[in-house]
C-alpha positions in Angstrom: 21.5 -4.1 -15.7 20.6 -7.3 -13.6 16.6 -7.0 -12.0 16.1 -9.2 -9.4 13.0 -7.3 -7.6 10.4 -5.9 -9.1 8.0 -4.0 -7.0 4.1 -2.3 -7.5 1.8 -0.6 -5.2 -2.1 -1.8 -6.8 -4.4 1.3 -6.4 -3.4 4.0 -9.0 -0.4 1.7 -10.0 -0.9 -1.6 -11.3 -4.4 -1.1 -11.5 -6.3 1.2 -13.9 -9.0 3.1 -12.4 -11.4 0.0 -13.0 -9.5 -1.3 -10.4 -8.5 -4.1 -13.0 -5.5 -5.4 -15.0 -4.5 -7.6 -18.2 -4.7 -10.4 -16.1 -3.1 -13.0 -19.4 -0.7 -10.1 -20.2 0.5 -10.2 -16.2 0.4 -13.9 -16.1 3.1 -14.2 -19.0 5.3 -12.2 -17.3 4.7 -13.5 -14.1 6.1 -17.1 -15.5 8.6 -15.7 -17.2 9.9 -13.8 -14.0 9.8 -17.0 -12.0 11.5 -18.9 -14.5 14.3 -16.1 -14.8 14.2 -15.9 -10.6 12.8 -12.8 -10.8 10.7 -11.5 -7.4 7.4 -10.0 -7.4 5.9 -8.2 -4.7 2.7 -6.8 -4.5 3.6 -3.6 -2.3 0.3 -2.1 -0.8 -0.9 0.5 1.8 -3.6 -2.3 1.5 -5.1 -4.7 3.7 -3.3 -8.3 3.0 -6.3 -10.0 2.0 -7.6 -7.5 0.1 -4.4 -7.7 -2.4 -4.8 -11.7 -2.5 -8.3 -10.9 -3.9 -6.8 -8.6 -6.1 -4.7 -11.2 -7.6 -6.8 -14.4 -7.0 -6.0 -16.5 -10.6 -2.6 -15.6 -11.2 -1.0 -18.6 -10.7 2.9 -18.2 -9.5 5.4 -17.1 -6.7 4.1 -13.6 -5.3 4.9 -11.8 -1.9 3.2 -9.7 -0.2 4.1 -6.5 1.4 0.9 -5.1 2.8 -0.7 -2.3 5.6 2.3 -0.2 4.0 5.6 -2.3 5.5 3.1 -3.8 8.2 2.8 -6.9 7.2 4.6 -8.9 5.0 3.5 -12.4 3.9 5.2 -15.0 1.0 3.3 -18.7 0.2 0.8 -17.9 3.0 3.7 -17.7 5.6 4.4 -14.1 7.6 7.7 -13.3 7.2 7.4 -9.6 9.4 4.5 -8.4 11.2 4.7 -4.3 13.3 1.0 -4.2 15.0 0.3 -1.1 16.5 0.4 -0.4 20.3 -3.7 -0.3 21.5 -2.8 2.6 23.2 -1.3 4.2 20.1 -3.9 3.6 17.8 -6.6 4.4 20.4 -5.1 7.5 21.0 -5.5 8.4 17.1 -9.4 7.6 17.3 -9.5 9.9 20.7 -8.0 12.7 18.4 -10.2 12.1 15.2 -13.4 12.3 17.5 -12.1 15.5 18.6 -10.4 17.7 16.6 -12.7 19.7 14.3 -9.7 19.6 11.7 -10.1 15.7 11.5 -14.0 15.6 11.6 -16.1 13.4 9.9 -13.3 11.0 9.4 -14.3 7.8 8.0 -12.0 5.3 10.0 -10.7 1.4 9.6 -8.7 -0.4 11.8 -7.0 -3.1 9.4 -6.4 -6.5 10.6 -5.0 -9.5 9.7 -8.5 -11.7 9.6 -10.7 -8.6 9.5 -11.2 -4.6 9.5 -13.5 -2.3 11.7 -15.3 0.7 11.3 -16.9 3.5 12.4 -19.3 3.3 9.5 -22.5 1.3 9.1 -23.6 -0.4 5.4 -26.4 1.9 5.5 -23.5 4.7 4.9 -23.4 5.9 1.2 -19.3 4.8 1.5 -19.5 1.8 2.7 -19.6 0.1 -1.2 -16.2 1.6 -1.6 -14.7 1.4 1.7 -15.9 -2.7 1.4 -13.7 -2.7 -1.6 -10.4 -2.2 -0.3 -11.4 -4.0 3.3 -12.3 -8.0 3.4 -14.5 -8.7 6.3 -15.2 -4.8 7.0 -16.7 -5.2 10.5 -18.9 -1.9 11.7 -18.4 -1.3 15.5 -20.0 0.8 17.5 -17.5 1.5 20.1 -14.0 0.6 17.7 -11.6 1.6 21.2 -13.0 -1.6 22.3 -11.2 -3.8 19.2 -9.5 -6.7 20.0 -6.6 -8.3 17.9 -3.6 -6.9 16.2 -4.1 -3.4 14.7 -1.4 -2.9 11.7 -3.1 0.3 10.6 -5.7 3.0 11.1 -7.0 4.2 7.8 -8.9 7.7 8.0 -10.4 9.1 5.0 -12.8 11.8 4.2 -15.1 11.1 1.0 -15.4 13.9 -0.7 -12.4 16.4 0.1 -9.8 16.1 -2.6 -6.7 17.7 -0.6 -6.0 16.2 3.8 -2.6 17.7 3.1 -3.8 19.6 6.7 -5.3 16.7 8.5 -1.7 14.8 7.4 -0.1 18.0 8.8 -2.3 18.0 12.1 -1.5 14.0 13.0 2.1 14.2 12.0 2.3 17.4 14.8 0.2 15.5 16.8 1.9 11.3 16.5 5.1 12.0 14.8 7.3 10.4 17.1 5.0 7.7 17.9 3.8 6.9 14.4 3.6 7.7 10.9 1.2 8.9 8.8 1.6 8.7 4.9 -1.3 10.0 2.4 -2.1 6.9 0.4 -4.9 8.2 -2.1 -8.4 8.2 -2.4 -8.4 11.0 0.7 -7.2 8.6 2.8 -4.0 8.8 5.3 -2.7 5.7 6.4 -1.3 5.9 9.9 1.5 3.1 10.7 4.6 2.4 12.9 7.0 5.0 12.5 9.6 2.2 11.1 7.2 1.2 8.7 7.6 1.9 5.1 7.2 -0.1 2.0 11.2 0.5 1.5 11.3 -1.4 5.3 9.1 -3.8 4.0 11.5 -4.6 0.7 14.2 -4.3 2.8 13.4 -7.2 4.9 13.0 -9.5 1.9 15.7 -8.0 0.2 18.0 -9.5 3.0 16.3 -12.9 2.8 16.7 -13.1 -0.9 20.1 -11.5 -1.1 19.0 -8.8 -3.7 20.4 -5.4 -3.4 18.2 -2.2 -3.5 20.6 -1.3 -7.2 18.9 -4.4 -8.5 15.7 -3.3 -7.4 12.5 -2.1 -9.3 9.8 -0.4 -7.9 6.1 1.6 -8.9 4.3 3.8 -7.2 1.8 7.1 -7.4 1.4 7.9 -3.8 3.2 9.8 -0.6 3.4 5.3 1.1 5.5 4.8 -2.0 8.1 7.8 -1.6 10.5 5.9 0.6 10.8 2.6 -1.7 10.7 5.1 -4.9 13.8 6.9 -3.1 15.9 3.9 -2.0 15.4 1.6 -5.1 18.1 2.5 -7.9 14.9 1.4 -10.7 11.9 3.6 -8.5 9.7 4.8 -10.9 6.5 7.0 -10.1 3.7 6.4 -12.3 3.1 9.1 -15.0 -0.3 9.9 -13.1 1.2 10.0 -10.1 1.2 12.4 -6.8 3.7 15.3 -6.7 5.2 13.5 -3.1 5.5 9.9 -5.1 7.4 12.1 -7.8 9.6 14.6 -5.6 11.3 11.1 -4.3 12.7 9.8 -7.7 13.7 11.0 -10.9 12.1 8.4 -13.1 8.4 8.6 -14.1 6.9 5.4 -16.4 5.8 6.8 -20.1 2.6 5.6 -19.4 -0.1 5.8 -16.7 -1.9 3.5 -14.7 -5.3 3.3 -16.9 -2.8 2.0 -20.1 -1.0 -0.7 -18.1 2.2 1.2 -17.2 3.5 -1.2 -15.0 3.3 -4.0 -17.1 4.8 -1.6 -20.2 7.7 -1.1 -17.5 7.7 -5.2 -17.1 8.1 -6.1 -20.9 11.3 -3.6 -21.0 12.5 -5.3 -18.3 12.3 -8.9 -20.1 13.3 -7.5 -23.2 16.6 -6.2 -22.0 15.4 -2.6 -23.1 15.9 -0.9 -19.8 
């Protein structure tokens, strides 16, 4: 077996439910992965700087493929960007504002410099929402946004299930764009080329590494498509049913006891 690519989503992935890792355990692998030519890529429904915050310290060659296959960034340098049409993603704030189905949906526009909200810091989400957003801007009037869009995040805090409200958008956008349930009751709404398997796809042909020498983690629907296509796609033992319907491998241990970095020390071991 030759590894050339290893890939992990963050939330419910690489991180516990701290959001943290063993940042000297991930650092040791990281340098022996360089050394051995081995890729990294932080592969995220996430905002891009969000996931360089995540892994400010760690010291090495890491790529970024963030806003779910939307943006995709190595050294600092974008390699691949798929902004949203205004229109589009205007016309999915029209439909959240009006549909009683997707009421009270707490909604980020995700930039490359900043996000925007309809929620003020006076609102008892915006200490989580802040977390996953750098620069979370509230707007009054968010149809008015300038800038490239690469996703609209809508959530709803406190319903557990927005298998409907996933069902409703896709009827409504589904040949326009995608939307993809990302965790934390949140649906991620992209370009409908857009996956995380696009986004490994675009470096896999700039680094000449084949999906059969491919590794990738994941716990959520956004991680299906690169769970399917890579030959090593392995769902995390706590994962989603929809991360673990695309792939028959599933990590022997979760995200809150490093399952990803478990998966990692195989890997340089040879015992995979």
């Amino acid at each position: 077996m030759t590894i050339k690519l290893i890939a992990s989503d963050i939330d419910g992935t690489f991180l516990d439910d701290q959001h943290a890792f063993d940042r000297e355990r991930f650092q040791v692998q990281l340098d022996e992965m360089n050394r051995r030519g081995i890729h990294f890529v932080v592969s995220s429904g996430n905002q891009y700087l969000h996931c360089t915050k995540v892994m400010a310290g760690i010291n090495g060659d890491l790529t970024y493929v963030t806003e779910d296959g939307g943006l995709i960034v190595e050294q600092g340098k974008v390699l691949d960007a798929s902004p949203i049409e205004p229109e589009l993603w205007q016309s999915v704030l029209a439909s959240v504002s009006q549909k009683s189905v997707l009421a009270n949906g707490v909604i980020i526009l995700s930039g490359a410099h900043a996000a925007y909200t309809n929620i003020s810091p006076a609102s008892e989400v915006w200490s989580r929402t802040q977390y996953f957003y750098e620069n979370l801007t509230p707007v009054t009037k968010l149809s008015q946004v300038q800038g490239e869009i690469y996703k609209v995040d809508v959530n709803w805090p406190g319903i557990a299930d927005v298998r409907d409200k996933h069902a409703e958008l896709t009827s409504e956008f589904g040949d326009q764009l995608n939307g993809v349930m990302s965790g934390y009751s949140g649906i991620d709404i992209i370009k409908p080329h857009v996956t995380k398997a696009y986004g490994l796809e675009q470096l896999q042909r700039i680094w000449h590494v084949s999906m059969a020498e491919t590794m990738a983690f994941g716990d959520n629907q956004n991680d299906a498509p690169m769970l399917r296509d890579a030959k090593y796609g392995y769902a995390m033992k706590n994962a989603a049913p929809e991360a673990k319907a695309a792939t028959k491998l599933v990590t022997p241990l979760d995200n809150n006891h490093s399952g990803v970095l478990d998966m990692i020390d195989r890997v340089l071991a040879n015992k995979i």
